[in-house]
ZAVEXVO-637026 format. One record per residue (C-alpha): y, x, z; residue in one letter. Coordinates in steps of 0.02 Angstrom, whole numbers, plus 32768, in hexadecimal, padded with zeros to 4 digits. Layout:
% ZAVEXVO-637026
YXZA/...
% end
This chain:
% ZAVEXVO-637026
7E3280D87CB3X/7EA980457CD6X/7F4080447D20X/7FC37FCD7D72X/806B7FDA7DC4X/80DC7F537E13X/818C7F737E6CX/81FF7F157EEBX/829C7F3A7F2FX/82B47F2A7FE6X/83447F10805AX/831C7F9F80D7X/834F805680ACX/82B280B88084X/828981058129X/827B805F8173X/820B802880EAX/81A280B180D3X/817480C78188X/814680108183X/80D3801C80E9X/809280D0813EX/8069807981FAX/7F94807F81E7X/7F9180108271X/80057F938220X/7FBE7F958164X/7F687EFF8185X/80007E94817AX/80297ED680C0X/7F917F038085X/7F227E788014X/7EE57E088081X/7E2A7E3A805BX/7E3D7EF48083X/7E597F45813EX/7E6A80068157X/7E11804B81E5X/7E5380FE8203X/7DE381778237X/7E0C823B823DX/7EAD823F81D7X/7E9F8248812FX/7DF78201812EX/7E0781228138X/7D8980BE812CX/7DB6801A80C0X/7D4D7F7B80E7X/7D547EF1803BX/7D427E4380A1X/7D0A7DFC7FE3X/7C727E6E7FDEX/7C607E8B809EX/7C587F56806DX/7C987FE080BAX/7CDB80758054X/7D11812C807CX/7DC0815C8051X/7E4A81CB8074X/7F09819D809BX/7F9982058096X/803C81F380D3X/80D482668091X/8172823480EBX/81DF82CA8098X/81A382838004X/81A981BB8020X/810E81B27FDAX/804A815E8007X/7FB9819A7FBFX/7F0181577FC6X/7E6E813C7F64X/7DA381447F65X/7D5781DD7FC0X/7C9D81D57F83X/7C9E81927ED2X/7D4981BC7E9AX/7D4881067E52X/7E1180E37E9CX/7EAC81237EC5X/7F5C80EA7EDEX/7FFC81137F1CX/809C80C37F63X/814481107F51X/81E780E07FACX/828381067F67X/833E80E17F9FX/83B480977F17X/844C80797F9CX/84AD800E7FFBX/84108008806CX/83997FCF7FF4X/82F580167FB8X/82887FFF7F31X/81C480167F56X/814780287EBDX/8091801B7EDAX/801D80777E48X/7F6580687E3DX/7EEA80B07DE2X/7E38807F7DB6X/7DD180FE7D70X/7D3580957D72X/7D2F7FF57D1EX/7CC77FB57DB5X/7D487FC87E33X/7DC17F7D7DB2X/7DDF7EAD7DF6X/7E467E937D55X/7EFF7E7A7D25X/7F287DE07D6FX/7EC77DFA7E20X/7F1F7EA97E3DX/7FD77E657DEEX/7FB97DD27E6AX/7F7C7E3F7F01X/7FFA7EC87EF1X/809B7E4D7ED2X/80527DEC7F7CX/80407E967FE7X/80F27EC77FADX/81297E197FE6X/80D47E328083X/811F7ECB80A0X/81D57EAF808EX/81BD7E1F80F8X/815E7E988187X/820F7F118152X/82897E878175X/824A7E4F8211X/82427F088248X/83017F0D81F8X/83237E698256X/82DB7E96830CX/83367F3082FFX/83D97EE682DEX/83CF7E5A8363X/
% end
């Protein structure tokens, strides 16, 4: 199994972010650029990979008491992950994103998930502050 964790702080207490990162709908903005989410009958997802033009069958769950997101393979139990919002004051939040490969053929390597998880963290502070931004103007 291999795992890897990245973490960004955001300016956007953590309700505001994590009902951004939680929006099914809107996960296309944060998300890698090569994956889309179609939701289907809530927790099952389907997850299309642009890169290998596949479909797979997955679950999402979303735990507002808990700040959390949780997701991962349905069939093969090759992938999971989680994202966890958490407030550290004055309005800020920090968000971590963990995933976990359990097969090595799921597993892009180091550098492509480092890369693709510090980009969909980007993206989604940027999708939080123009939530913040529209909100306050």
């Amino acid at each position: 199994m291999t795992e890897y964790e990245r973490s960004r702080t955001m300016p956007a207490p953590p309700e505001h972010v994590f009902d951004q990162a939680a929006h099914i709908d809107q996960m296309d903005t944060w998300l890698p650029d090569d994956l889309h989410v179609d939701a289907g009958d809530l927790p099952a997802v389907t997850v299309h990979e642009d890169r290998t033009d596949a479909d797979t069958s997955a679950v999402f769950r979303a735990q507002r008491e808990q700040m959390r997101l949780e997701w991962g393979t349905r069939d093969q139990g090759g992938y999971a992950g989680w994202l966890q919002v958490a407030g550290i004051g004055s309005g800020a939040s920090e968000v971590t994103v963990h995933l976990s490969f359990f097969d090595d053929g799921h597993d892009p390597g180091e550098r492509a998930v480092r890369e693709a998880l510090d980009s969909s963290l980007e993206r989604l502070e940027e999708q939080v502050r123009l939530r913040v931004d529209n909100a306050a103007g």
